[in-house]
N, C-alpha and C positions, 0 to 999 in steps of 0.2 A: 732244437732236438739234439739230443746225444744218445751216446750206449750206454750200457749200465758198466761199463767198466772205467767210464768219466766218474761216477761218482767218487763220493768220500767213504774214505773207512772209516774203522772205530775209533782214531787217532782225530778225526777230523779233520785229515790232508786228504788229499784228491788221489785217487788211484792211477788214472788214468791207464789210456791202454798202449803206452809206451810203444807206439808204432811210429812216434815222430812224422805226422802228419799220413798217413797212409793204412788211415784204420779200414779196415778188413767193410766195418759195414757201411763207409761210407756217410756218416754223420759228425764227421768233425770236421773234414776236409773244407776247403776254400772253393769257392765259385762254384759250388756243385750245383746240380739241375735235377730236381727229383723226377724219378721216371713215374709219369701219371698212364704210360701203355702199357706196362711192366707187366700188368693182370688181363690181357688183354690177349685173345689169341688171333692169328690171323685165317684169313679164308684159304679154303681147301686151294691147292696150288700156286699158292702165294709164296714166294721167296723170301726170306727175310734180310734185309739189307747189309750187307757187309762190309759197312764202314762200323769201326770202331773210334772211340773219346777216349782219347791215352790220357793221364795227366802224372806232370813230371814236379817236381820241385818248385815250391810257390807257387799254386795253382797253375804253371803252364800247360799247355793242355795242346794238343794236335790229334789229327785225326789218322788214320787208318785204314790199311786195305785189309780185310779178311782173306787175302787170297787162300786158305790152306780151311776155312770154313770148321775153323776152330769151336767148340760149346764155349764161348765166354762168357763170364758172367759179370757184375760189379763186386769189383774189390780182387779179381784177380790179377796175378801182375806178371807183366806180359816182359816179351825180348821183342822189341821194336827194330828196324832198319835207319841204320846212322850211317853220318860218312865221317868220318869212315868206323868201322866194325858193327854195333849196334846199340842200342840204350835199353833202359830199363825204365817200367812204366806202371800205373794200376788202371785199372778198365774203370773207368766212370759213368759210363751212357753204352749203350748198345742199342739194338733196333730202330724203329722206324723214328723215334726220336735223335738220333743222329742225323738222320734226313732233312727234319725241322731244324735243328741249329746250324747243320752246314747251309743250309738256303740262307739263314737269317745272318749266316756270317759273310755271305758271299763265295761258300767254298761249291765249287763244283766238282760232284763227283767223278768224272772222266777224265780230271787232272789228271797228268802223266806224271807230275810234279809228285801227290800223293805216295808214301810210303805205305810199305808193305809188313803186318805182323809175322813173324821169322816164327814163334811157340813159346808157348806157358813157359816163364820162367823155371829152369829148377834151382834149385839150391846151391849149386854153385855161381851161379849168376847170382841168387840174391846175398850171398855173403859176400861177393865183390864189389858188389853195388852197394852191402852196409859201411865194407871197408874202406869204401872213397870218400861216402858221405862226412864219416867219421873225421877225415884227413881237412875237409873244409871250412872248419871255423880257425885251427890252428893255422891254416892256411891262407886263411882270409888275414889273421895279426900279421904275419909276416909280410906277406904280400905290401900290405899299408904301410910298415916302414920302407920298403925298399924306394916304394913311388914319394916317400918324403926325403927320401934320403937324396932322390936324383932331383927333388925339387919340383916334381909337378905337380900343376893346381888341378888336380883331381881329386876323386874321390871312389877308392872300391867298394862300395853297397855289398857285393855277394856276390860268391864263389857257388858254382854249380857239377859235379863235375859226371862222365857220361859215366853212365853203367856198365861197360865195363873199364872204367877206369883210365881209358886209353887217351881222354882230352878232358879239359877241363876249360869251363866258360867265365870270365870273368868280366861282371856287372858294374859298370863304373858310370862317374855323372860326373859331368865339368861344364861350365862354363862357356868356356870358349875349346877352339881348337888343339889337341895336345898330341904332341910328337912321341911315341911310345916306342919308337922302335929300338931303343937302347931298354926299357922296360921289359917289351917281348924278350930281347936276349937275357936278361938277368932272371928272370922267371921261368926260362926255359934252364937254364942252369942249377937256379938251386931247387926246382918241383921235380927236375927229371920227368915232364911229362908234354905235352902237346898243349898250347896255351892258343887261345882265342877269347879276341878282347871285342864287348858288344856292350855299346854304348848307349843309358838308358835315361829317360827322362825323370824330372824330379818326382812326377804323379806316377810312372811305372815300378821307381824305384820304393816307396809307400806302398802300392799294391804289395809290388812283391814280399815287402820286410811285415808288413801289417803293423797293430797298433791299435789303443784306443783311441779314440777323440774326444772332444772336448764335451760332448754328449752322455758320454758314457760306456758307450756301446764300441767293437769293434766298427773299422772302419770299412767304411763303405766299398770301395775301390777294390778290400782284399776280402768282401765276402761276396759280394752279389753285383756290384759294377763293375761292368766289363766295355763300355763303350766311353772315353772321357771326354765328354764336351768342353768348349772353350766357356770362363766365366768370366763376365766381365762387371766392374762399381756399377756399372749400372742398374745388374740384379740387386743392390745390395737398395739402390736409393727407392726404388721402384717398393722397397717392401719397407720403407723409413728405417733402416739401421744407419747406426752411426758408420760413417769409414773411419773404423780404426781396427789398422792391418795385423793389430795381434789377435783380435775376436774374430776375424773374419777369415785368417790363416789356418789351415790346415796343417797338419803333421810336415807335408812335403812344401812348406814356404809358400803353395801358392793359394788364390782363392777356392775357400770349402765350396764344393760340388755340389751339396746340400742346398745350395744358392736358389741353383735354378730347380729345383722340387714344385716349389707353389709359386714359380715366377706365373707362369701363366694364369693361375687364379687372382693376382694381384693385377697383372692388365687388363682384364677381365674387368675386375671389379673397380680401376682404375676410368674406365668409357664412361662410366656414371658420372663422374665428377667434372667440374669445370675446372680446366685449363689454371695452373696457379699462376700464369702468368698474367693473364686477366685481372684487372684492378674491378672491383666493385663500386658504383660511382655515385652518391646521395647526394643532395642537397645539403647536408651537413660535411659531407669532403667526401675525397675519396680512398678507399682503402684497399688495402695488398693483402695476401695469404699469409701466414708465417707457421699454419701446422695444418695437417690432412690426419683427421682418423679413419683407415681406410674400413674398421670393421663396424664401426658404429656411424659410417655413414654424416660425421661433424666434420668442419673447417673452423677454424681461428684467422678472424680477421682484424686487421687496427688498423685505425686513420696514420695518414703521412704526420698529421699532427701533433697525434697524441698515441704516439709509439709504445707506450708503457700499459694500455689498457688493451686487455684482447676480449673479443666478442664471438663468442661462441654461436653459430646457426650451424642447419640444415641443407644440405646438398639440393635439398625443394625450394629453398627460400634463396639460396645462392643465383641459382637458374633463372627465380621467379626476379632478381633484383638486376639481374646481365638484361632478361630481357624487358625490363622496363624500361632501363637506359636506352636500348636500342630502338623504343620505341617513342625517346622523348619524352619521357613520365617518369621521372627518378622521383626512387621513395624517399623521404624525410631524412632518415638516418637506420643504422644495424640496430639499432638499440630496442627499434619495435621487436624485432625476431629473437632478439637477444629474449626480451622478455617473455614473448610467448613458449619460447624454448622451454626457460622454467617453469610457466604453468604446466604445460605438457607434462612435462618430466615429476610434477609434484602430484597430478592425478594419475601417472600411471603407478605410483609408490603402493605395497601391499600393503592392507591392514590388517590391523593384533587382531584378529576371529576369537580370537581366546582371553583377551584384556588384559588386565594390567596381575593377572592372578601369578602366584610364584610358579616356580616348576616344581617345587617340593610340596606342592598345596596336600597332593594324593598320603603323601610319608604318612605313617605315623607318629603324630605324635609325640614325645619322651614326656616318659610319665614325672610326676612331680616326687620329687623325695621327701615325704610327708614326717617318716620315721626321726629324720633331722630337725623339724619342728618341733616336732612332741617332745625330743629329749630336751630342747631349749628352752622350751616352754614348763617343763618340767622342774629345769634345774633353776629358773628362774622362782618357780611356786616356791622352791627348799630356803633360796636367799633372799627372799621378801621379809620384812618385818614383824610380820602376824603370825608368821610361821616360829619367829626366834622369840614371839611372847610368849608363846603355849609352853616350849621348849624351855624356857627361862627356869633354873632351880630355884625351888623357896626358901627363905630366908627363915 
């Protein structure tokens, strides 16, 4: 969903509503939460909850005291309480939906911790807060030479800076441990501003920059994921993809999130199947696994001996073959099930209901060009023989 000021003009470029991420109605923004109470009134004597969903630059988001029982609505943008002076923000969620996401985040509202809204931005708050914003990308080039200049294996992601102007937060990712405090000084010097450095992970740091993936779509992380689980090869074997760390890489170097989506449909569906460690044991030898189709329910199996022939069964037939061994009754060889596999598979095949007829049976037609004959037929009667007798002058 967007607004209609995302669309395209008559040029065929994108309008867009040049709010640089702080559109008014709230459908462009990142990690938003649609209000499903919005329509909703409450009962006679009912309070409505006064915590408010601030959100700040790259989807960061905190919550809110109403103390001053301000009419807020979404997309208004608010003077928040900072330390020091204050910040600037746009209202994202209000009512009793704030209640739901601070439980589901773990925020309790009696925090003393909690900060308090100060009032509706005016106008000069918001041209202070455009004027810093402004100052952050130039700030960001600089910044990254200085930190190559002193040699450090860092990295600054983004520059954040408070509304009003007064500090600025700088996003960085390393490695290992790194000693900044010749950095603070030099930053402090040429920004002339209040500098705090807060150090982010490779997946936060993605969140925050966004991006597409290799899907297509915006990423995960910076529209709608907001908790990051740990992934590990084993979601990747669990669902047969190959480990190869460039397919399986995400924007931010480490394992796509994506992973674990239908991990649990795949374990799931994985209880069914026998054990590939399990050797199947015939009278003709015995054989090992070498492929699992988890959707169609087949296995590939081949003798120790003859490695280069794989024998397709049934996860029925598999089961039916472990426990005959177990029971001292091993069958002959795979090749029975092999075989019956394909009869199966050749009566369950559709047939032509309609036969061997074209698809163009219904067309009309094209009619025959008769008028082409006649004239050939014609011009042949003129140069025939019998015709140059008659025609012949007398002597």
């Amino acid at each position: 969903m967007s607004c209609n000021n995302c669309s395209t003009g008559k040029d065929g470029m994108p309008k867009g509503c040049k709010n640089n991420g702080t559109c008014g109605l709230d459908s462009c923004n990142k990690l938003t939460v649609f209000d499903w109470l919005a329509n909703m009134e409450l009962e006679e004597g009912q309070v409505p909850f006064d915590h408010i969903e601030v959100r700040f630059k790259n989807g960061r988001k905190n919550y809110y005291k109403n103390t001053e029982n301000l009419s807020l609505a979404i997309g208004d943008v608010v003077a928040t309480e900072a330390s020091p002076g204050h910040d600037v923000g746009m209202v994202t969620l209000t009512g009793e939906l704030v209640r739901v996401q601070m439980k589901k985040k773990k925020v309790e509202p009696d925090n003393e911790e909690i900060k308090k809204i100060y009032r509706k931005a005016s106008q000069k708050d918001i041209d202070i807060w455009e004027k810093s914003r402004d100052k952050e990308e130039p700030m960001k080039v600089r910044a990254r030479e200085i930190a190559i200049k002193l040699g450090l294996k860092m990295k600054i992601s983004d520059i954040e800076f408070q509304g009003d102007g007064s500090k600025a937060t700088f996003y960085y990712t390393a490695d290992e441990r790194v000693d900044f405090r010749q950095l603070i000084k030099d930053y402090a010097s040429e920004f002339r501003t209040r500098i705090e450095m807060r150090q982010v992970g490779l997946r936060q740091e993605a969140s925050r920059l966004g991006g597409i993936g290799s899907c297509g779509r915006e990423l995960c992380c910076s529209t709608w994921l907001t908790d990051f689980r740990s992934v590990n090869t084993s979601a990747a074997r669990y669902q047969q993809l190959s480990l190869n760390p460039q397919k399986l890489a995400g924007q931010c170097g480490k394992l796509k999130c994506c992973l674990n989506y239908e991990l649990d449909s795949y374990q799931e569906a994985l209880k069914e199947f026998p054990s590939r460690d399990v050797k199947l044991k015939t009278k003709k030898g015995n054989a090992a696994c070498q492929k699992i189709d988890i959707f169609k329910g087949l296995l590939w199996y081949t003798y120790f001996d003859d490695p280069m022939n794989w024998h397709k069964i049934t996860v029925e037939h598999a089961k039916e073959i472990i426990e005959a061994a177990e029971n001292k009754d091993m069958v002959d060889s795979l090749e029975e099930y092999a075989d019956e596999l394909i009869i199966e598979n050749k009566a369950a095949q559709f047939e032509n209901v309609v036969g061997q007829d074209s698809l163009t049976r219904f067309d009309k037609p094209k009619k025959k060009n008769n008028k082409r004959r006649k004239r050939r037929f014609n011009n042949k009667k003129k140069k025939s023989p019998k015709n140059t007798k008659k025609n012949a002058p007398k002597n």
